[in-house]
TIVO-180135 format. One record per residue (C-alpha): residue number from 1; residue in one letter; x, y, z. Coordinates in Angstrom, 2 decimals, always signed. Example, Ala and Ser with C-alpha at 12.3 -4.5 7.8 and 13.67 -1.06 7.14 Angstrom:
// TIVO-180135
pos,code,u,v,w
1,a,+12.30,-4.50,+7.80
2,s,+13.67,-1.06,+7.14
// end
This chain:
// TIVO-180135
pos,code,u,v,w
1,x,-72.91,+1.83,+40.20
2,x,-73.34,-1.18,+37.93
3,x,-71.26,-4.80,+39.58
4,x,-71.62,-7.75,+37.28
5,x,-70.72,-11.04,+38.91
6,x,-69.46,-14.28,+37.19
7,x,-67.58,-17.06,+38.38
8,x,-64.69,-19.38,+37.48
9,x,-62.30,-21.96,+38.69
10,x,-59.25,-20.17,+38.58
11,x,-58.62,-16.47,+38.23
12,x,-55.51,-14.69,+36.73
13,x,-54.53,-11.16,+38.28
14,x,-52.45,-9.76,+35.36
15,x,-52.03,-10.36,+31.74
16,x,-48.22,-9.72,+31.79
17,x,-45.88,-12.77,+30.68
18,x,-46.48,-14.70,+34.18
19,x,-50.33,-14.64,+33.48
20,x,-50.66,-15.34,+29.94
21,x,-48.44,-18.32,+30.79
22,x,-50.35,-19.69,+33.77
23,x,-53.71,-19.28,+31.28
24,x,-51.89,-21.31,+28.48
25,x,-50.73,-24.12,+31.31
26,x,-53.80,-24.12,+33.20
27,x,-55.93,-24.98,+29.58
28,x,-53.40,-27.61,+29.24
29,x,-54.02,-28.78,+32.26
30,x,-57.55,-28.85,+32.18
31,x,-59.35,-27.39,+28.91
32,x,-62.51,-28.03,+30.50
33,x,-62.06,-25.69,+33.56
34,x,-63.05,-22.17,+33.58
35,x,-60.38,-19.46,+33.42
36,x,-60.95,-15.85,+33.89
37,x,-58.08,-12.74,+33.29
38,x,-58.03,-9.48,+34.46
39,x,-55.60,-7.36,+32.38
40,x,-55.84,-3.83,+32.87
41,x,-54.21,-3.08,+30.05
42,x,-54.88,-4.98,+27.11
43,x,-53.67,-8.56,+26.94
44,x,-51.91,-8.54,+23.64
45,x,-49.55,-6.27,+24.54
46,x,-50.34,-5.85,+28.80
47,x,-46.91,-6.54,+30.88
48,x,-43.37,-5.55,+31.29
49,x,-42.40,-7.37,+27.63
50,x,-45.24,-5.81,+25.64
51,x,-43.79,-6.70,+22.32
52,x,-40.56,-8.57,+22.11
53,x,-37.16,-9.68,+24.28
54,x,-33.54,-10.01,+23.36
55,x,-32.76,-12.84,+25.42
56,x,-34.27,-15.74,+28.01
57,x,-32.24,-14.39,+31.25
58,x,-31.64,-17.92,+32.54
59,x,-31.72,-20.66,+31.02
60,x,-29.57,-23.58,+31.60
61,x,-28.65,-25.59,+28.96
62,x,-27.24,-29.34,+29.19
63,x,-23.41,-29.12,+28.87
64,x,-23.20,-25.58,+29.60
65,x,-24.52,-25.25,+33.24
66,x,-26.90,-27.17,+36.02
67,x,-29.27,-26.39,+37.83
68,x,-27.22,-26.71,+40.69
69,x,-24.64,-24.07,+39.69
70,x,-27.78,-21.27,+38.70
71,x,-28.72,-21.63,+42.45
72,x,-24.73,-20.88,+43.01
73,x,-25.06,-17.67,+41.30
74,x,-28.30,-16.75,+42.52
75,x,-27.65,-17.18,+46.03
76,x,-24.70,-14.83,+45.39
77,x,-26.37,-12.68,+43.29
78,x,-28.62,-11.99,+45.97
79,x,-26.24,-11.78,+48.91
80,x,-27.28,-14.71,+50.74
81,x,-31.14,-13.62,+50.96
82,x,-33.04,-15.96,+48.59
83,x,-35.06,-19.23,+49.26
84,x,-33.35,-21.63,+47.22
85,x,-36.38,-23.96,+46.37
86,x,-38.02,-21.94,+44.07
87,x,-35.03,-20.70,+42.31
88,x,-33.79,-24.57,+41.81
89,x,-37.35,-25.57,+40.43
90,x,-37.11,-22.48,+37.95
91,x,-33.59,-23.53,+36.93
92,x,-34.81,-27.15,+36.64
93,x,-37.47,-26.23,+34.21
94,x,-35.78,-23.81,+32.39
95,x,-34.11,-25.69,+29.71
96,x,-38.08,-27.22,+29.27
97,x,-40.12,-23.96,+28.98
98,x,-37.14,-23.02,+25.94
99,x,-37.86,-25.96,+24.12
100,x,-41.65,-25.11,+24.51
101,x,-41.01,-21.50,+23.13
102,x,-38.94,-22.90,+19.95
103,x,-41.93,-25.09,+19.41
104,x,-44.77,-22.61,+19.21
105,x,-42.18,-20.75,+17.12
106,x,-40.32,-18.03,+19.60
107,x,-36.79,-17.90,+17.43
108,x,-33.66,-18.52,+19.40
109,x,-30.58,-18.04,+16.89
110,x,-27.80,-20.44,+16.76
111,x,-24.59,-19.68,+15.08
112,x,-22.28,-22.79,+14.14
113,x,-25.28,-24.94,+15.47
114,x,-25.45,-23.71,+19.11
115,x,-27.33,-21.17,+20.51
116,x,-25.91,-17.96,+21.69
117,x,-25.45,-18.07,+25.30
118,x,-24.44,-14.60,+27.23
119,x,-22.10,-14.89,+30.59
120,x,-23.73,-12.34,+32.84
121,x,-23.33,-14.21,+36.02
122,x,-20.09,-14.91,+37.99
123,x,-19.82,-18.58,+37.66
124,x,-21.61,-19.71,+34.37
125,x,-23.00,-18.48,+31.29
126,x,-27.48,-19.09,+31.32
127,x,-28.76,-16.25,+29.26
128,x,-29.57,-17.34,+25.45
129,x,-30.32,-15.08,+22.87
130,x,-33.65,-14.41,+21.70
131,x,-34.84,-12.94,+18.86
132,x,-38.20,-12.55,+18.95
133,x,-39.47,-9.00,+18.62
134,x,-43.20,-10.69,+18.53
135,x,-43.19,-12.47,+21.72
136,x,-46.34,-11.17,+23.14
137,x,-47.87,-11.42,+20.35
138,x,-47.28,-14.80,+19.58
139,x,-48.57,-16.32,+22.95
140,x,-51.44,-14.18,+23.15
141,x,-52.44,-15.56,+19.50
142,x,-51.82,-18.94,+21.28
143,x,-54.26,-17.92,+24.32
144,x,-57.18,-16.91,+21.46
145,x,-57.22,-20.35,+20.60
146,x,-58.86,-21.14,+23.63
147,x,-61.82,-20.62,+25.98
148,x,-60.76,-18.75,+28.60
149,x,-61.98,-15.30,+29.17
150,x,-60.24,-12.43,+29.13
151,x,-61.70,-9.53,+30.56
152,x,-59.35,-6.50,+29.45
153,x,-59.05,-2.96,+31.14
154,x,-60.02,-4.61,+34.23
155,x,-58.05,-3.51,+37.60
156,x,-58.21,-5.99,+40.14
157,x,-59.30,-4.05,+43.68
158,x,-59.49,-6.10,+46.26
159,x,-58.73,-10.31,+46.79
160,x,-62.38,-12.26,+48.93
161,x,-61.39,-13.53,+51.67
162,x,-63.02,-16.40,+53.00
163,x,-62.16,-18.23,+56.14
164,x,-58.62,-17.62,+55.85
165,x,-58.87,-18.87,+52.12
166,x,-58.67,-16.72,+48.68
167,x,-62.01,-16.91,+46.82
168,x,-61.58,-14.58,+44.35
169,x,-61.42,-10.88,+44.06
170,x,-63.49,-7.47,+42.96
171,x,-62.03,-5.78,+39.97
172,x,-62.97,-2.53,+37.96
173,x,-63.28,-1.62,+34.25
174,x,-60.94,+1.33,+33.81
175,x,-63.01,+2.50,+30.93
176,x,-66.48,+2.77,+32.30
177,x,-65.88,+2.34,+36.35
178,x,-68.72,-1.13,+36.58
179,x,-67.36,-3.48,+39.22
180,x,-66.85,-6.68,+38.21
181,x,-66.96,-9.58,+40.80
182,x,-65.35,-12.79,+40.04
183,x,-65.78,-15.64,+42.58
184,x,-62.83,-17.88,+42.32
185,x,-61.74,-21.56,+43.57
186,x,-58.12,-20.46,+43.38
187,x,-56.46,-16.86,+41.95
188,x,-53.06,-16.64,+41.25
189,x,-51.37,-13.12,+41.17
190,x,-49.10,-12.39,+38.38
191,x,-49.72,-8.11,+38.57
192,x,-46.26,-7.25,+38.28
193,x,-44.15,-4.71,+40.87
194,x,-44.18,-1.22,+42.10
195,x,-42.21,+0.16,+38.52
196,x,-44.31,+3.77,+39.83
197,x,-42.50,+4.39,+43.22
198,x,-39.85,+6.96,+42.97
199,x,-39.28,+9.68,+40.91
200,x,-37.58,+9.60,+37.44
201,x,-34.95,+11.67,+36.75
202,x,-36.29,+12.20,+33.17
203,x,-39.16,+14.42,+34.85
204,x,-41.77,+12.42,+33.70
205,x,-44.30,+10.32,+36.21
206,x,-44.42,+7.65,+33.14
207,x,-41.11,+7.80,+32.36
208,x,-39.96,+5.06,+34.46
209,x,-38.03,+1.58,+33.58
210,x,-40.29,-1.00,+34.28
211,x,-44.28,-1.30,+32.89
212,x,-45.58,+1.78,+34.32
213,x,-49.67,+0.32,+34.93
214,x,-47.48,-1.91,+37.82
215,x,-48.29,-0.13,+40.55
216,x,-47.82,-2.24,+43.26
217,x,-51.16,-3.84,+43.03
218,x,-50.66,-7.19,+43.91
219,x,-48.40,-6.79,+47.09
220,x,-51.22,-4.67,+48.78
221,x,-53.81,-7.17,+48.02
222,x,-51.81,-9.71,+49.22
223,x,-50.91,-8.15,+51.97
224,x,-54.22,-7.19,+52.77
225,x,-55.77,-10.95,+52.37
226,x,-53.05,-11.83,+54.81
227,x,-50.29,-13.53,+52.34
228,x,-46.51,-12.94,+53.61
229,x,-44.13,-10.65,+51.59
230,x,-40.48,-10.41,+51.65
231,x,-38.04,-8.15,+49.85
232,x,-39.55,-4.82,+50.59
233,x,-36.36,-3.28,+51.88
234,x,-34.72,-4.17,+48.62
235,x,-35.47,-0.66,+47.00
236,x,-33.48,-0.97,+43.77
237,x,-32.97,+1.09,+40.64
238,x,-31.15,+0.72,+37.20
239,x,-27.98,+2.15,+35.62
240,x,-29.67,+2.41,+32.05
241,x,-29.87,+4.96,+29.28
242,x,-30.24,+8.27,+30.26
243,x,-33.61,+10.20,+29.37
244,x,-35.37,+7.26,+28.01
245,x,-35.17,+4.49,+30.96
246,x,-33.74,+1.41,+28.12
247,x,-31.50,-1.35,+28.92
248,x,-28.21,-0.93,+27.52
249,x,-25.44,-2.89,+29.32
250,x,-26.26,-6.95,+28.80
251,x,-26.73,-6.18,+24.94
252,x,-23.35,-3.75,+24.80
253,x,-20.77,-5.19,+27.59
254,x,-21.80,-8.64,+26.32
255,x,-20.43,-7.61,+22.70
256,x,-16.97,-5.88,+23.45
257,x,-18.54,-2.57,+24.45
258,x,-16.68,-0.98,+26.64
259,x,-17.74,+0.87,+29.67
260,x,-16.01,+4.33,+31.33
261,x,-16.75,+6.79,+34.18
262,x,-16.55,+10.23,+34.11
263,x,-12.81,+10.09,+33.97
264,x,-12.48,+7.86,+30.91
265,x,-11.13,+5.03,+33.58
266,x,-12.64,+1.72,+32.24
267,x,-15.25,-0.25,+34.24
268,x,-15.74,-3.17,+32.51
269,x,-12.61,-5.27,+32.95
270,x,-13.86,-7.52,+35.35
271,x,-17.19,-8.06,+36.58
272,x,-19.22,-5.05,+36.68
273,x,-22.54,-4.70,+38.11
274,x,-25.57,-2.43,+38.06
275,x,-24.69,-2.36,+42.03
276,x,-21.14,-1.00,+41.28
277,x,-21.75,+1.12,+38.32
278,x,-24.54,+3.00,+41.11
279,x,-21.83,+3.60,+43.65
280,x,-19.37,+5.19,+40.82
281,x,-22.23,+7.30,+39.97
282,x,-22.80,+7.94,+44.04
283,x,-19.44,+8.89,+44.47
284,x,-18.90,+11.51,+41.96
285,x,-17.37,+10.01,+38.85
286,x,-20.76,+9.69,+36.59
287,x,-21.90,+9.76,+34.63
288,x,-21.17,+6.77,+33.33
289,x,-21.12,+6.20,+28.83
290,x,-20.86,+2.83,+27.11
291,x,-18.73,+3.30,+24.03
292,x,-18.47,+1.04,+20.92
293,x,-16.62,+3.19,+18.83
294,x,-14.06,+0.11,+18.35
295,x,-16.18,-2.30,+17.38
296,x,-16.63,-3.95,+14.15
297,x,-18.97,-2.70,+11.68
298,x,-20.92,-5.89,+11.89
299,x,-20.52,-6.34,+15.75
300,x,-22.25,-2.39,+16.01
301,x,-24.77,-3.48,+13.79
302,x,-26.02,-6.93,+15.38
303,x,-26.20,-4.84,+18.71
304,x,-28.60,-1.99,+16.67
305,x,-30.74,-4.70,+15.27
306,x,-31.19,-6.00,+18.47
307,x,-32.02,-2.90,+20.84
308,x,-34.19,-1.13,+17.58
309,x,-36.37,-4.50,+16.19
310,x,-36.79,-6.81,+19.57
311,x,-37.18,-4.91,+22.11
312,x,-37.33,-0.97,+22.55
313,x,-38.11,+0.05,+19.03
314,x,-38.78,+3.65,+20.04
315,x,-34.43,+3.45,+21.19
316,x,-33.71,+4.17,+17.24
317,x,-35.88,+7.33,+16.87
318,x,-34.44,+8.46,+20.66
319,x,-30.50,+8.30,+19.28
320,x,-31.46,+9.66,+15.89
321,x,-33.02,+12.75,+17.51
322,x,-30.26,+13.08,+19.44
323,x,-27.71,+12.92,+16.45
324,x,-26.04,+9.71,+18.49
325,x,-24.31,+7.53,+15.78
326,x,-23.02,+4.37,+17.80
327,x,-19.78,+4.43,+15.81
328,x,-18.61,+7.87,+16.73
329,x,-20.52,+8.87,+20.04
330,x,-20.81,+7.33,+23.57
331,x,-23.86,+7.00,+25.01
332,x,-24.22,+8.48,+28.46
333,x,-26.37,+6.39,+31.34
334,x,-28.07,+7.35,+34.31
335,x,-29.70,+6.06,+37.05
336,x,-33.92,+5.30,+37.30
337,x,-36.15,+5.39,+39.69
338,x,-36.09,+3.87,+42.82
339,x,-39.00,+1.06,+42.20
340,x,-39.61,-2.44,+43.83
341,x,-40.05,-5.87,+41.62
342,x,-39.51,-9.48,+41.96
343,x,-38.28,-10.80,+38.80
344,x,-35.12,-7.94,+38.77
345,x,-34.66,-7.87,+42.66
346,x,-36.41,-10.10,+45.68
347,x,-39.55,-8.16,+46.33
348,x,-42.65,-10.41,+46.41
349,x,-45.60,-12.53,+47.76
350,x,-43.73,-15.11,+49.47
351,x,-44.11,-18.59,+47.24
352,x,-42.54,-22.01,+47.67
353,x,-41.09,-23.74,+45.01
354,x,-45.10,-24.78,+44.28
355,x,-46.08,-21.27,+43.70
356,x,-47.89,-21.46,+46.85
357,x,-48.55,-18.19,+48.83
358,x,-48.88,-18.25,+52.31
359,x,-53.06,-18.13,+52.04
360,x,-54.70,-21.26,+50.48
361,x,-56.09,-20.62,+47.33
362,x,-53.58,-17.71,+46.71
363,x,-50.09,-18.47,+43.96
364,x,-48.00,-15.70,+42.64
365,x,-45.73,-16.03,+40.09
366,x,-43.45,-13.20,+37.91
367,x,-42.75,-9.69,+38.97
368,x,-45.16,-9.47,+41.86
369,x,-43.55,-13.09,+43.32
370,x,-40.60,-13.78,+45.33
371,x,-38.66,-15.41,+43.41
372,x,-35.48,-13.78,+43.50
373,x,-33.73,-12.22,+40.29
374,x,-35.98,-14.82,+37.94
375,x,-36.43,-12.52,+35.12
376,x,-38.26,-13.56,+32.11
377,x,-37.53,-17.49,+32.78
378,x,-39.15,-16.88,+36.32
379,x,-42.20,-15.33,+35.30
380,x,-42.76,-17.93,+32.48
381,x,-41.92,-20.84,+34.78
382,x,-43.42,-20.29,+37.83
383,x,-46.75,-18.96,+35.98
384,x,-46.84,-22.62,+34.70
385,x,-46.24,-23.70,+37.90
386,x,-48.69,-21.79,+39.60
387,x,-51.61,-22.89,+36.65
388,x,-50.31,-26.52,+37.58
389,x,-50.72,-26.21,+41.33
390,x,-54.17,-24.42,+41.00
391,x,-55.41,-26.80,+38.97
392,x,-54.70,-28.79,+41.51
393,x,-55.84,-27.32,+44.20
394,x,-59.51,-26.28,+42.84
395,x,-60.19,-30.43,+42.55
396,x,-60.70,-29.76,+46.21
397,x,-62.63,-26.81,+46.48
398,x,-66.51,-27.29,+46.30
399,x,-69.13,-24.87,+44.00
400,x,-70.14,-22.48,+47.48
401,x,-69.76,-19.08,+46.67
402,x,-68.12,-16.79,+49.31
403,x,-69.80,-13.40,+50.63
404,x,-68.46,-10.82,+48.68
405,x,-71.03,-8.05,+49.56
406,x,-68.38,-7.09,+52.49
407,x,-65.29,-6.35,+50.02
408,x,-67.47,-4.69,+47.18
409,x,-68.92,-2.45,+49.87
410,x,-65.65,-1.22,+51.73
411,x,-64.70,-0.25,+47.79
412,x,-68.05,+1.31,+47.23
413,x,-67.54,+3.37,+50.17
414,x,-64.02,+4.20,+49.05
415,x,-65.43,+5.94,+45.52
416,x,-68.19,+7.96,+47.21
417,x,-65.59,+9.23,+49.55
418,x,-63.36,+10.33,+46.20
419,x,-66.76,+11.37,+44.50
420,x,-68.29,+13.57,+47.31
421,x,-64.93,+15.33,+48.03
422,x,-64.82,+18.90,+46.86
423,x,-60.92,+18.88,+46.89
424,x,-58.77,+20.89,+43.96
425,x,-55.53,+19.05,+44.15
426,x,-55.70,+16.92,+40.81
427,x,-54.68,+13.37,+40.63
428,x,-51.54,+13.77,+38.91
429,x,-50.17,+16.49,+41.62
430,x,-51.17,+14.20,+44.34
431,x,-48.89,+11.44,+42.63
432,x,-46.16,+13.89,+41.53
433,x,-46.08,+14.85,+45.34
434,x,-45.90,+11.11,+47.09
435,x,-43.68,+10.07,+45.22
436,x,-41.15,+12.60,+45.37
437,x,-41.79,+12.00,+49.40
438,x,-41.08,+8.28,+48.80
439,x,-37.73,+9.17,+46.68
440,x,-36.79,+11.65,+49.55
441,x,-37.16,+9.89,+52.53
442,x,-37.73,+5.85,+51.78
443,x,-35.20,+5.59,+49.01
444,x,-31.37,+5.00,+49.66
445,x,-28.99,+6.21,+51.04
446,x,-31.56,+5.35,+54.55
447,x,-31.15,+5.83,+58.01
448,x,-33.90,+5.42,+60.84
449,x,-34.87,+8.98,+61.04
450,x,-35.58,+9.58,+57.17
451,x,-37.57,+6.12,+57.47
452,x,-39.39,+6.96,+59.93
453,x,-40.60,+10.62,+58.28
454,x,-40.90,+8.39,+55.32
455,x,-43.58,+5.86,+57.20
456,x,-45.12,+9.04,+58.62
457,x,-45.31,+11.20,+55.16
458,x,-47.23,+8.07,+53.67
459,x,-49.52,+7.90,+56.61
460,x,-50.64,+11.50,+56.17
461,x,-50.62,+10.95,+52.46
462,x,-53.01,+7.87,+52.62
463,x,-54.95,+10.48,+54.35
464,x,-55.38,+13.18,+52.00
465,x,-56.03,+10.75,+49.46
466,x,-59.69,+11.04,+50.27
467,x,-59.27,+14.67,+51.76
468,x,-58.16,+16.85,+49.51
469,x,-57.64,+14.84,+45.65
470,x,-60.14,+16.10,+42.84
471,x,-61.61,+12.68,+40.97
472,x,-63.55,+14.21,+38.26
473,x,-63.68,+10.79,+35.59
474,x,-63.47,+7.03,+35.78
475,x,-60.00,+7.85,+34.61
476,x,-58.94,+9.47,+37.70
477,x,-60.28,+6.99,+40.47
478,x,-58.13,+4.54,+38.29
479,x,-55.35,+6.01,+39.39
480,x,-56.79,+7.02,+42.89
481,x,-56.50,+3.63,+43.60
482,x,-52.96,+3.07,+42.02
483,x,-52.12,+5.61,+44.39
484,x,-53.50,+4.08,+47.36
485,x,-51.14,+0.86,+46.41
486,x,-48.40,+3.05,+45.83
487,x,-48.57,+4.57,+49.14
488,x,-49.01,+1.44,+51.50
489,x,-45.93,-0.25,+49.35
490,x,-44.00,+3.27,+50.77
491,x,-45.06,+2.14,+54.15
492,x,-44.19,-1.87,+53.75
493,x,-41.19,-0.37,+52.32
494,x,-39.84,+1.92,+54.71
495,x,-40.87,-0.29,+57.78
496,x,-39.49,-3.57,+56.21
497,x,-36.02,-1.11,+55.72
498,x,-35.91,+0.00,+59.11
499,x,-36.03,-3.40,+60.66
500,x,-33.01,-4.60,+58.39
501,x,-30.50,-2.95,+60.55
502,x,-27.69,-3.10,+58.06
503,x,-26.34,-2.49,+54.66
504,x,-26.99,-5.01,+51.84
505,x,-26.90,-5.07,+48.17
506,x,-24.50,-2.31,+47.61
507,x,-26.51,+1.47,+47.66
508,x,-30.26,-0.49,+46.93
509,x,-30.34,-0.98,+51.02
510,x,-27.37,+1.58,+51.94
511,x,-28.23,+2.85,+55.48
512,x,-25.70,+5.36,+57.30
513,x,-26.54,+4.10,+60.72
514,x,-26.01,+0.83,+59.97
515,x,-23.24,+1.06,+56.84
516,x,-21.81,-2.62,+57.57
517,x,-23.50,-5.78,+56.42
518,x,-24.18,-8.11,+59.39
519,x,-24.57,-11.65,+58.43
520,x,-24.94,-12.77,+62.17
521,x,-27.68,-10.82,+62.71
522,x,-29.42,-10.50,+58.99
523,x,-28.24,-12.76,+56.89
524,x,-31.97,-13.80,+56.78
525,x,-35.57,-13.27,+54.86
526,x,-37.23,-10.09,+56.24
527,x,-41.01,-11.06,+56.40
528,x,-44.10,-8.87,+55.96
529,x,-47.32,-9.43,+57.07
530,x,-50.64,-7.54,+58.28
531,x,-51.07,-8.30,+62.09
532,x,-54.57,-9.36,+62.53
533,x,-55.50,-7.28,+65.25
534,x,-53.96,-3.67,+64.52
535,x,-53.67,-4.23,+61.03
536,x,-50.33,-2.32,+61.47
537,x,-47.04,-4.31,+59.45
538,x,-45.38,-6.78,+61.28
539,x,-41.89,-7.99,+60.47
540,x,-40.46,-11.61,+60.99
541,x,-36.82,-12.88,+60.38
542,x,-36.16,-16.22,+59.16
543,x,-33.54,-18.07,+57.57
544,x,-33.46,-18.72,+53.66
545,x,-34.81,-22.26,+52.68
546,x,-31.38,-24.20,+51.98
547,x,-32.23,-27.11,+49.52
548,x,-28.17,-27.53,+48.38
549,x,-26.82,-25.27,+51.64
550,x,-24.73,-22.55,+49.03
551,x,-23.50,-21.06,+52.03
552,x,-20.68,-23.18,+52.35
553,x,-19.16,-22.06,+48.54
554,x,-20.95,-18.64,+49.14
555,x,-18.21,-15.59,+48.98
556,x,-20.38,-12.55,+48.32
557,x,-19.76,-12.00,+44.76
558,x,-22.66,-10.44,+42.89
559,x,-24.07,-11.31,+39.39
560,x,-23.55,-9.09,+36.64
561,x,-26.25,-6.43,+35.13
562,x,-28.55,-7.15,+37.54
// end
């Protein structure tokens, strides 16, 4: 088996908005310094925003809102559990990384000269309309303009570890199966969530809400390299359009849609959330339909303009199939997959307001970061950050290489395993089959017993991995090890959920042993890291950084369309 080796200053895990931003930043920074990407995708349109975006989730914009009150709403939104450093840097810098965007050309509307700003938080109003349907585009055209190399289907494998500090990591062309080894001063991880976790209820394993290539990817070899995670307990899912897994409620509620149950009772007067809309469909009265039959002419069109051009394109073909005319038909919604992600919920690499992981020479920023409920503005911000601190931090990091034979051996050993195996369960079965373990027993409603089958169904599974799956192409030990990601995230998962001995975060963390919320006892950050000497999961409790102490104003509400 082929492994080329090159090095760099800093490497970028994940071409996704987080990474393409930290490689724009970090060329700013430095355009003499080596960067290296591994997408393993394609760049230009790698990520959970592959084309365009209807709005920048939080932005806030002088006269409108602070800083201070985003980390209000956040703290709420979150229930308590959220460092508040890295959420006030992001809202700090948020009103910044806009004016960037309208520079390089990203087109904000403004009607009666001021932008468009959306109230889908409690307090304030931060989300500004977008429209942009070539986002990705555009900054990757931006990125070609420079130097830095990026290496495309390339799946990062495994981070080298060296003394304690990140040196870089082992990666694999999905097309050919060549290892590729990329020695590193610093590597920041910007691979997205676990969007393949549960199952869908549209049937299909792709079918999910979030970019389906995130597979968990960077939590496991973060975990494994000895970085802290948080958030794992925080097993979430979306109340979005049924069958095809698209966001529907920010660009309808936001508009004068209106939203009903079952029993034509109306939802949206008030402040609904996906949390709520969940327990109506939990309790019987789903499934739940937006309706826009009263709306203006022009209102219905503005809102089809937005979900068919910016972005879900394939949306118009879906309703036109379907015979769904927005003027005379509601449009029923369901829930998704169970699946794990920073940017939507709290799950992450643990990161101070720096970007800093808990491993020198390790930053995370986006999906795969802990930076609670960030969004789009999150991943763009703290990948900036994160280029910024690594450029940084590689001034002090001298030109020695660090041993990598031990890392590209353990995943050498790993594909002769998969190779020699004379197994007949294919790939796709095996996946079909885990997950539908992880939806049964580590997804909510939770108690102790179903978490612990859960931990011990993904034990056995992580077995049979290299027991009894068929790999018969370069395409199938791709998603071998997507699996293998998949599976310890079920374990991190369903141990992290078991320590957190109460309910949180409406059904996302619902257990019925433990169906009260307990603020004396949890109203902390649930920590995850490998212990050293069993390399079993070990979990830690700790308070949330306080930089402006919310707790005093805090009264539980949650923020809207989460």
């Amino acid at each position: 088996m082929k492994t080329n080796v090159i090095s760099t200053d800093i490497l970028i895990i994940g071409g996704g908005s987080g990474g393409i931003m930290a490689a724009l930043r970090a060329k700013e920074m430095n355009p003499d310094q080596r960067v290296v990407v591994f997408e393993k995708s394609h760049m230009k349109y790698g990520g959970s925003i592959p084309r365009g975006m209807d709005a920048l989730n939080i932005v806030t914009v002088p006269g409108v809102a602070t800083p201070e009150d985003y980390v209000v709403d956040a703290v709420q939104g979150c229930e308590g559990i959220l460092d508040e450093g890295p959420s006030y840097e992001m809202a700090k810098r948020s009103w910044p990384i806009m004016q960037k965007l309208i520079s390089w050309g990203v087109h904000f509307p403004k009607y009666d000269g001021k932008y468009e700003i959306v109230k889908a938080h409690p307090n304030k109003g931060y989300t500004v309309t977008m429209k942009e349907p070539n986002l990705k585009t555009l900054l990757y055209e931006r990125l070609q303009k420079t130097d830095c190399i990026v290496l495309n289907r390339t799946m990062a494998l495994e981070l080298i570890v060296d003394n304690g500090r990140v040196a870089g990591a082992v990666g694999m062309n999905v097309r050919t199966g060549e290892l590729i080894v990329c020695h590193a001063k610093a590597v920041i991880m910007t691979s997205g969530g676990c969007a393949r976790f549960g199952l869908p209820m549209n049937g299909y394993l792709y079918g999910v809400y979030d970019c389906p290539s995130n597979t968990g990817d960077g939590y496991t070899m973060a975990y494994r390299a000895g970085a802290e995670l948080t958030g794992l307990e925080y097993t979430m899912n979306y109340y979005i359009i049924k069958d095809i897994s698209s966001p529907l409620l920010y660009i309808t509620l936001t508009r004068g849609a209106q939203l009903l149950n079952a029993f034509d009772e109306r939802l949206d007067q008030g402040h609904p959330s996906n949390k709520s809309i969940i327990n109506e469909h939990v309790n019987g009265r789903g499934y739940v339909r937006i309706r826009m039959s009263h709306l203006p002419e022009e209102k219905i069109k503005s809102i089809e303009d937005i979900l068919f051009t910016t972005e879900k394109p394939a949306c118009q073909r879906f309703f036109e199939g379907r015979g769904i005319n927005f003027r005379s038909k509601d449009i029923e919604l369901g829930p998704t997959e169970t699946y794990l992600c920073g940017g939507h919920g709290i799950t992450g690499i643990v990161v101070d307001e720096k970007a800093r992981a808990s491993v020198p020479g390790l930053y995370a920023a986006g999906d795969v970061a802990s930076v609670g409920r960030g969004h789009l503005s999150g991943a763009f911000i703290f990948g900036e950050i994160a280029a910024e601190s690594a450029t940084e931090y590689v001034k002090t990091v001298g030109e020695d290489r660090a041993d990598a034979a031990p890392f590209v051996n353990a995943i050498k050993d790993k594909i002769n395993r998969w190779q020699q195996t004379k197994a007949e369960v294919s790939i796709e079965e095996f996946e079909y089959k885990t997950r539908r373990l992880i939806q049964e027993f580590i997804a909510p409603p939770k108690n102790d017993y179903k978490l612990r089958r859960g931990i011990e169904t993904m034990e056995v599974m992580e077995k049979e991995l290299f027991e009894k799956v068929r790999i018969n192409r370069v395409h199938d030990l791709v998603k071998a090890f997507e699996m293998e990601s998949i599976i310890s995230c079920g374990i991190l998962s369903a141990t992290a959920s078991r320590e957190r001995k109460e309910s949180r975060w409406g059904f996302w963390h619902y257990r019925s042993d433990y169906p009260q919320r307990d603020d004396e006892n949890y109203l902390k950050l649930l920590i995850v890291k490998k212990d050293a000497s069993t390399n079993k999961p070990v979990v830690i409790l700790r308070d949330p950084q306080k930089v402006l102490n919310v707790d005093e104003n805090f009264k539980g509400r949650v923020s809207v369309h989460d």
